[in-house]
N, C-alpha and C positions, 0 to 999 in steps of 0.2 A: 504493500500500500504506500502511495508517495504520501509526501510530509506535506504541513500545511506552507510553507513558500513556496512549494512544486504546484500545489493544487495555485495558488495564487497567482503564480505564473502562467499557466495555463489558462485560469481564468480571464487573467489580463491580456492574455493575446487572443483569447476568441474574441470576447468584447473587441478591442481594437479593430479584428480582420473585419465582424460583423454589423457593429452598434449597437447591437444587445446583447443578451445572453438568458435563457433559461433555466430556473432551478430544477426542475426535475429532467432535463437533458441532461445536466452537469453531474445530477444524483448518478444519473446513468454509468457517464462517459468516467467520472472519476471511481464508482464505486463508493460512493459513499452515501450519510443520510440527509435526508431536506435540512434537517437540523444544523447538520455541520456545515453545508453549502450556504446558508442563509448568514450563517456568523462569516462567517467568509466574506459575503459581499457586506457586510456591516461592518467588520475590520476594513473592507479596502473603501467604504464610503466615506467610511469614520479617516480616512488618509487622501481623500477627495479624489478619487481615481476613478470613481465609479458613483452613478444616481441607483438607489434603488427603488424597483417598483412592484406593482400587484406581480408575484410569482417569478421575477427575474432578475432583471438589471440592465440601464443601460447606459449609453457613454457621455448622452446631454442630457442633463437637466430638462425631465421629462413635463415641469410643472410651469406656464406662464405665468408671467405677470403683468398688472397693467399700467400700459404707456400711454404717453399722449400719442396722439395723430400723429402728430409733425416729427414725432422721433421714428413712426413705425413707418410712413410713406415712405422712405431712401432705399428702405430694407426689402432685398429681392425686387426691386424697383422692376425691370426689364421683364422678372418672370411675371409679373401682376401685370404687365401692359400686354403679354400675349396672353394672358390669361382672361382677361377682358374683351378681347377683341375676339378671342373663341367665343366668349359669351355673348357678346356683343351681335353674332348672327343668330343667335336665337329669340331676340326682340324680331316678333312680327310686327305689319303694319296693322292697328286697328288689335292691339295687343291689350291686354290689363295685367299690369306684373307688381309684384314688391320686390322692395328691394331694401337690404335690412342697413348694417351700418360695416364700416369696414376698411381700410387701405385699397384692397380689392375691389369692393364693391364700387367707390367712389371713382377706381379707371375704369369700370363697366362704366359709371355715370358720363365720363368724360369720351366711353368711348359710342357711347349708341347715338345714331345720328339716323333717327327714322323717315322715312317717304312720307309716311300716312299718318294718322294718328295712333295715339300712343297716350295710356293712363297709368300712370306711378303712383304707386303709395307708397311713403317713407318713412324710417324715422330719423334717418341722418340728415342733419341740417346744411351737411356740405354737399349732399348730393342733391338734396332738393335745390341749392343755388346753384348747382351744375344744368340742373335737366330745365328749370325757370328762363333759361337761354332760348329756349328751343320753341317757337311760336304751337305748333302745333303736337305740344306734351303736354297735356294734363297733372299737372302734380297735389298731390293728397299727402299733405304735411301733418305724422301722426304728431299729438301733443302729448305730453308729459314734463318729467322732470330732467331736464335739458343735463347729459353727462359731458363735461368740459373735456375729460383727458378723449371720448371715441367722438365729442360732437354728435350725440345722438341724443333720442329720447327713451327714460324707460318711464315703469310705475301705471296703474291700472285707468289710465288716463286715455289709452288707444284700445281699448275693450269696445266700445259702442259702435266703434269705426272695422273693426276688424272683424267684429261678428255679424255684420251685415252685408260683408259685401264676398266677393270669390275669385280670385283670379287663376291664371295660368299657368302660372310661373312663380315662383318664389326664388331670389338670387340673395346667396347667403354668404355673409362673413364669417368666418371664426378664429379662436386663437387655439383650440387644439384639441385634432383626431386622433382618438385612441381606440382602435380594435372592437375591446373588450369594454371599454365604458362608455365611446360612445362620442360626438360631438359637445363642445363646452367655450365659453368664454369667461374670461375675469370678471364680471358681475351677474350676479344673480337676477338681477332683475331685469337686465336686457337678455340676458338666457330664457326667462319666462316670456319674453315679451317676441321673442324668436319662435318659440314654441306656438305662442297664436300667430303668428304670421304661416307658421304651416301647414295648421289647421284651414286657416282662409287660401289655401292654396292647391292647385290640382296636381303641381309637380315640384320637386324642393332642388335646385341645386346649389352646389359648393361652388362658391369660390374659391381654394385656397394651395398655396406654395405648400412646396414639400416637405418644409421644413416645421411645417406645421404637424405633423403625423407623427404619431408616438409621443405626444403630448397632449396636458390639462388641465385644465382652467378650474376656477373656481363655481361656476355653476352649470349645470349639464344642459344644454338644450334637448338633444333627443339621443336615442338608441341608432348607430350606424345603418342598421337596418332598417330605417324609417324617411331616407331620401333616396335617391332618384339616381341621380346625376353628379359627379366629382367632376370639376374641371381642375386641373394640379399643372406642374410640370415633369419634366425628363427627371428628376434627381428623386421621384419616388421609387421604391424598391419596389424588385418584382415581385417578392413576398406578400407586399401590402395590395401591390397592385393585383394580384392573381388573388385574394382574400377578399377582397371588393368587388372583384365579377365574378366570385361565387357567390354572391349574394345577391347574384342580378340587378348590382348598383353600373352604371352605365360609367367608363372611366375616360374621359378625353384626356390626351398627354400634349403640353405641347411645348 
């Protein structure tokens, strides 16, 4: 049986090759118990080499936090402007869509430039002044309690507006997809307020960079299994990406 720095070497070079690692592969691979695997990655967390999480471990910092706007637009800049502009054909003319709040979401806003008519509802106040450009866009600015660092709205303020009406489309921000728990954001109360946005909606899609994946937020919006459509880029793994159309979730790369 190897020693615990062999086992820790080991550990630390699958993590590295992979970004994650599993406990019960590693019970496997090493011969040993969940038990002694778990102290393992808690010695090597506790030495910041490693994040642990539900059943594994991995190499980032699986947990976000929240920023303002103006710090998170720069980041993956280029991937969110093709990511937009895939989404951006799926605005029909004569369309009824939401659109929630987001880095993401806001180059969908900048990027959709419709023929026909076209009705938004929103709660990001900077996408609503994006799409108010556009003569023939209807914008439906939800009201609530105005968040400074996303520039959105949350709080039970967009209930009256969202339970009456149904659209097509749902285009979603988030700050982090995890497998097994599911879609989340840094606040609870715009996570709730995402949740009825997809209720009032016939198809839910993602907006979100890859580096969003394998990470989570502070409040859950929905169960993976409860949207539609991933728009991502190139730098998701084929792991996640082959676990998402088994789920008959639809995955654009681009």
């Amino acid at each position: 049986m190897i020693n615990i720095a062999e086992r820790h070497q080991y550990i630390l070079h699958r993590i590295q090759a992979e970004g994650s690692v599993d406990v019960q592969i590693l019970c496997k691979e090493l011969d040993v118990s969940s038990v002694t695997i778990r102290k393992d990655l808690k010695l090597l967390e506790d030495k910041k080499l490693l994040f642990r999480t539900h059943g594994g471990a991995t190499l980032n910092n699986p947990y976000t936090v929240d920023r303002p706007v103006n710090e998170k637009e720069p980041l993956q800049s280029s991937e969110k402007l093709r990511i937009a502009a895939t989404a951006a054909v799926l605005v029909k003319d004569n369309d009824s869509i939401i659109i929630a709040s987001g880095t993401t979401v806001l180059a969908l806003a900048r990027a959709i430039k419709p023929e026909g008519k076209l009705t938004v509802i929103t709660s990001a106040l900077n996408v609503a002044l994006e799409l108010i450009r556009h003569d023939n866009i209807d914008v439906i600015q939800l009201g609530g309690l105005l968040r400074k660092s996303s520039a959105s709205v949350t709080g039970p303020y967009s209930d009256n507006i969202l339970s009456n009406v149904f659209c097509s489309k749902l285009f979603l921000g988030v700050d982090g997809i995890d497998l097994e728990f599911g879609l989340t954001t840094t606040n609870a109360f715009e996570a709730q307020l995402n949740k009825q946005m997809m209720d009032a909606s016939q198809k839910v899609i993602v907006l979100a960079d890859s580096t969003k994946f394998g990470k989570r937020g502070f409040g859950k919006i929905c169960g993976i299994e409860e949207i539609d459509h991933v728009i991502t880029d190139s730098g998701i793994s084929p792991q996640t990406l082959q676990q998402l159309e088994s789920l008959g979730i639809e995955v654009s790369i681009v």
